[in-house]
PLY file of the C-alpha trace (Angstrom):
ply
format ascii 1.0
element vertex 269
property float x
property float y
property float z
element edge 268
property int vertex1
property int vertex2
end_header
89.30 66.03 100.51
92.08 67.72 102.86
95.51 66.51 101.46
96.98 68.37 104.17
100.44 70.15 104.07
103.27 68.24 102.96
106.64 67.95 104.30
109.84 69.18 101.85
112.59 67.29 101.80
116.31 69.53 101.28
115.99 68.37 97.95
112.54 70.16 97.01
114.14 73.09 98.42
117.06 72.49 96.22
115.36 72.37 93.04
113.03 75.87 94.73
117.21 77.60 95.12
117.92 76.87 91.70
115.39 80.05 90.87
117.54 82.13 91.60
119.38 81.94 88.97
116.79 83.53 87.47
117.07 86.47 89.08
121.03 86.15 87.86
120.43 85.36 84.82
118.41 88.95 84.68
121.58 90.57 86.26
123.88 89.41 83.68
121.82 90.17 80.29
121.44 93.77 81.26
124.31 94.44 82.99
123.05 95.24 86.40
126.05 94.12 88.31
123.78 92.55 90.69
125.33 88.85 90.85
127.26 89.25 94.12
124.57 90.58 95.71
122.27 88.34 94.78
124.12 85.59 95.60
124.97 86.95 99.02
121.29 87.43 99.25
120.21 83.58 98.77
122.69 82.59 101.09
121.70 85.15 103.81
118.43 84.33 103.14
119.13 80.59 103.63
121.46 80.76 106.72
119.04 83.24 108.59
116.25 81.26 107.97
117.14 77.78 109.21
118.74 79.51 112.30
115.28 81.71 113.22
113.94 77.39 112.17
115.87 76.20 115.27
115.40 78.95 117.43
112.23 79.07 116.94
111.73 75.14 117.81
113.35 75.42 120.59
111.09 78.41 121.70
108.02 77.05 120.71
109.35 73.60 123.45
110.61 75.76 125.94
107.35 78.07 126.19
108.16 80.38 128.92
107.70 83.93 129.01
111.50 85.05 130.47
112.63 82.98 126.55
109.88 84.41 124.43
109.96 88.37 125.51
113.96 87.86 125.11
113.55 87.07 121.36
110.46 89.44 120.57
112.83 92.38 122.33
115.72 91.39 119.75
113.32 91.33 116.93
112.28 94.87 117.63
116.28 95.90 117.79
116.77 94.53 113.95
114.17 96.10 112.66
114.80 99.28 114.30
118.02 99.20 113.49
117.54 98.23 109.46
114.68 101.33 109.47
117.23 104.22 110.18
119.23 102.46 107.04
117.72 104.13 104.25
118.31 107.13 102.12
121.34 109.53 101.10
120.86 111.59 104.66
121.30 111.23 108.15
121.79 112.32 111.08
122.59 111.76 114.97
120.14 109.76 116.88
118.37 108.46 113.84
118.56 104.85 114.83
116.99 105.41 118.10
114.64 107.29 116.77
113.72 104.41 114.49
114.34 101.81 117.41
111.83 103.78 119.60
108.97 104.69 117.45
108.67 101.37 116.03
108.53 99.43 119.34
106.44 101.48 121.03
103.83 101.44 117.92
104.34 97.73 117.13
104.29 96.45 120.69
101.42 98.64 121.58
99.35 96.86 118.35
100.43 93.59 118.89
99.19 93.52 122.61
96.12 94.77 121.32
95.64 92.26 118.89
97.34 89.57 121.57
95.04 90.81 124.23
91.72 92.16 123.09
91.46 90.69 119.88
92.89 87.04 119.52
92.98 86.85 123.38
95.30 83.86 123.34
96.28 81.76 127.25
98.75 82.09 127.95
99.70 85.92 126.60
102.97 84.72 125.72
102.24 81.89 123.49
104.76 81.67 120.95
103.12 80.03 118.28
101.21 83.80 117.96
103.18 86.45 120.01
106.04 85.95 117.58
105.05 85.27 114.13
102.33 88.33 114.82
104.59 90.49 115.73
106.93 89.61 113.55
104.51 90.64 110.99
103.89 94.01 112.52
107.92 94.61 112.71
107.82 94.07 109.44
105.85 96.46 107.95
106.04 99.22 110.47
110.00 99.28 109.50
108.76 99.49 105.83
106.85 102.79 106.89
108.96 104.06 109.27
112.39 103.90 107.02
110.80 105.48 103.88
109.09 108.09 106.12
112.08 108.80 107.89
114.40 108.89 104.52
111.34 111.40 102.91
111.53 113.88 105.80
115.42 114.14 105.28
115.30 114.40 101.61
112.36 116.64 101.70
113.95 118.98 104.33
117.94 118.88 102.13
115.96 119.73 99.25
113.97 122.73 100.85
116.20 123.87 102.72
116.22 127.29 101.85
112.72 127.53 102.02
112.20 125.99 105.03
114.62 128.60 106.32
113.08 131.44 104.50
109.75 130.53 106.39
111.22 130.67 109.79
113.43 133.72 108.67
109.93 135.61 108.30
108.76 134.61 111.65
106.98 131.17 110.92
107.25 128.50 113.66
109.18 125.37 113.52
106.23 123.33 112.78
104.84 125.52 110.07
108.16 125.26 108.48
108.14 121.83 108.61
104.66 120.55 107.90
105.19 120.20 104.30
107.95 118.04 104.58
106.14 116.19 107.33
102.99 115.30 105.46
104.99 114.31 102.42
106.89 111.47 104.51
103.94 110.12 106.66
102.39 109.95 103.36
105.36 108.46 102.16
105.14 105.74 105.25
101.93 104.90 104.65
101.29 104.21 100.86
103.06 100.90 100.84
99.77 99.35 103.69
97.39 101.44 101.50
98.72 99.68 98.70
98.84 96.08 99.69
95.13 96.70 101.58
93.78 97.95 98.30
94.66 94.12 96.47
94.79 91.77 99.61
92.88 88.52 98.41
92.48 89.78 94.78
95.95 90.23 93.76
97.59 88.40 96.37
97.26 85.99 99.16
99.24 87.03 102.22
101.08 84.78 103.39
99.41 83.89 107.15
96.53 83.19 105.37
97.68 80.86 102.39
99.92 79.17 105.23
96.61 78.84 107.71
94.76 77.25 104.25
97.62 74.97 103.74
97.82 73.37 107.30
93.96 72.61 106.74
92.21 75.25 108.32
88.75 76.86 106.85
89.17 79.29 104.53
86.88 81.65 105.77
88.39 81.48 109.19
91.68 82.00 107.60
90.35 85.13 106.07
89.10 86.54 109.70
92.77 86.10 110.87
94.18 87.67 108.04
91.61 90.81 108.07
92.43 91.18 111.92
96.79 91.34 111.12
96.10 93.56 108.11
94.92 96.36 110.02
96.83 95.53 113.12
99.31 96.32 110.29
97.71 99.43 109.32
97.50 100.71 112.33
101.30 100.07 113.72
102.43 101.55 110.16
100.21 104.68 110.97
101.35 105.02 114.68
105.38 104.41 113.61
105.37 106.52 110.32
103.66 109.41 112.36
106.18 108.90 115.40
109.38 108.41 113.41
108.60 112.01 111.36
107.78 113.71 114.57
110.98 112.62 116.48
112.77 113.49 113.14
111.69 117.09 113.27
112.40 117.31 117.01
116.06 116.35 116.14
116.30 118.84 113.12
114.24 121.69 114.62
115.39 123.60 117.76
113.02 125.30 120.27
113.77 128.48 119.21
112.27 127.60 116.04
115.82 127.28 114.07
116.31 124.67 111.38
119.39 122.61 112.39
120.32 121.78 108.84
123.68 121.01 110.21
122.82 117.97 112.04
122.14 116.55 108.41
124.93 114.66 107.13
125.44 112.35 103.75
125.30 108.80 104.25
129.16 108.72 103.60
129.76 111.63 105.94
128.71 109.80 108.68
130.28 108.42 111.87
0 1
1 2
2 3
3 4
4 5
5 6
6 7
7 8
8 9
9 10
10 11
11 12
12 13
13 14
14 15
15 16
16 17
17 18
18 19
19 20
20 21
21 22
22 23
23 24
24 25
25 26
26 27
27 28
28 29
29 30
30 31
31 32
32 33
33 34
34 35
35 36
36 37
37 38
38 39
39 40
40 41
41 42
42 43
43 44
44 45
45 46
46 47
47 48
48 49
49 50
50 51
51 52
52 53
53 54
54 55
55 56
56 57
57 58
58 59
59 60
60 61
61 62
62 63
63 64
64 65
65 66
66 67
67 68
68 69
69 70
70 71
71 72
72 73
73 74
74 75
75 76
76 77
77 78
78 79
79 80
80 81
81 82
82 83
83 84
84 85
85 86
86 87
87 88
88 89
89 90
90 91
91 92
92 93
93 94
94 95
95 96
96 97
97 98
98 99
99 100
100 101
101 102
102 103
103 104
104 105
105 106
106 107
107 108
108 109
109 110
110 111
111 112
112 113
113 114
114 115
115 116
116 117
117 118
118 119
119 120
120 121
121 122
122 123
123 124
124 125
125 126
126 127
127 128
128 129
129 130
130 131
131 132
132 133
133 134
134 135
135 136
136 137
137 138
138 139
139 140
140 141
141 142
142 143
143 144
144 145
145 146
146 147
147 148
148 149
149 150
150 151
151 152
152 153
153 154
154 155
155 156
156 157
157 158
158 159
159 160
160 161
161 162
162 163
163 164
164 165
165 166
166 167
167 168
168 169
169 170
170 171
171 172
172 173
173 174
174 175
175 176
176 177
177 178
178 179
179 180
180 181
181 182
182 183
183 184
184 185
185 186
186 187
187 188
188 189
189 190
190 191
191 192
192 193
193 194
194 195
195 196
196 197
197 198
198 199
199 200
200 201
201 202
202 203
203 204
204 205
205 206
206 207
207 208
208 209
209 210
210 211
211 212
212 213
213 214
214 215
215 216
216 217
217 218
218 219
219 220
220 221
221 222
222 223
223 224
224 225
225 226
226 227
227 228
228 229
229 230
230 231
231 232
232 233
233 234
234 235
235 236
236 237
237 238
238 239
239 240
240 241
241 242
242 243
243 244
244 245
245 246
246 247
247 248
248 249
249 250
250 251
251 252
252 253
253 254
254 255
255 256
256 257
257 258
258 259
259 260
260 261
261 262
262 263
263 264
264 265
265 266
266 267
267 268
């Protein structure tokens, strides 16, 4: 018997809010000092929530492509922007680095998954273009921020061999490949992990939402084994891109480390 998915009322999300007090309550018995943020988390969470609700409805009625590229393009901004966000070091240009190696990896995914895979009339259907590549977005800036915030860290903490290296003739790239490998690793272990217990551990959440709204579990599972490695894949492409742009920034062509361009979070302008 399909009960089918049922409708909350503000109140059932009410009561669901009131959990996070839990997460206060946490805060406050071991001194974490986390109760601001927490609470400026629920309500962030809340207010950008029901406004990506509306937009999203009136997306999904409009259904053109000049409304839906518009919000897919913003998308990709954010989560550019919040992947050069991480770590203690910076440095000039990281953000578009971010920006640019996660849209061209997630975009270049999603239209494979849009357009050979799924193969959905028209390309620009809402109802998949965004919540697919919002999924993508998602993860890639996972990779791409901790890969990006390992190659800095790696490179401020080896500095002096890194330098040593090139000081005894070594090129730019064999100075840096250590670092490198560490942060696509880096990038990548979060997918690795969350293949490795997909279904077993957890249910992700297109799939438990696709069971919910009634459809067959086992087609629910085909969807969600298509957008996890979609999601491997745009992880791969973005971690590997992000560390490579990062070591064009730091390294010049004349095979000098330009340790200088490295600055502390604070430091920063």
């Amino acid at each position: 018997m399909n009960a089918g998915l049922q409708n909350l009322s503000l109140l059932d999300v009410a009561i669901a809010t009131l959990l996070i007090v839990v997460n206060g309550a946490v805060s406050a018995a071991l001194s974490l000092g986390l109760g601001r943020q927490l609470a400026l988390a629920a309500v962030r969470t809340v207010v950008q929530l029901l406004a990506i609700g509306y937009v999203l409805g009136w997306v999904f009625a409009f259904d053109r492509w000049y409304v839906v590229l518009p919000l897919m393009a913003l998308m990709t901004a954010v989560a550019g922007l919040a992947g050069a966000s991480r770590g203690a070091h910076g440095y000039r240009g990281q953000r578009v680095d971010s920006i640019v190696s996660i849209w061209l990896s997630a975009w270049l995914v999603a239209a494979v998954g849009l357009f050979a895979v799924i193969r959905i009339h028209p390309w620009y259907a809402p109802q998949y273009a965004i919540p697919i590549l919002g999924m993508i977005l998602g993860n890639t800036l996972t990779g791409v921020s901790l890969a990006i915030e390992r190659m800095t860290e790696e490179l401020t903490a080896r500095r002096d061999r890194v330098e040593m290296a090139l000081a005894l003739g070594a090129t730019r790239w064999e100075a840096a490949q250590g670092p490198a490998r560490q942060a696509v690793r880096a990038g990548m272990i979060p997918t690795l992990n969350q293949m490795a217990v997909v279904g077993v551990v957890s249910l992700p959440g297109m799939m438990t939402g696709q069971v919910l709204a009634g459809q067959s579990p086992l087609q629910a599972v085909r969807y969600q084994i298509v957008i996890m490695f979609l999601i491997a894949a745009s992880s791969a492409l973005g971690t590997v891109g992000a560390v490579l742009l990062t070591y064009r920034r730091l390294f010049s062509a004349e095979h000098r480390f330009l340790a200088t361009r490295l600055r502390e979070r604070g430091a920063q302008r």
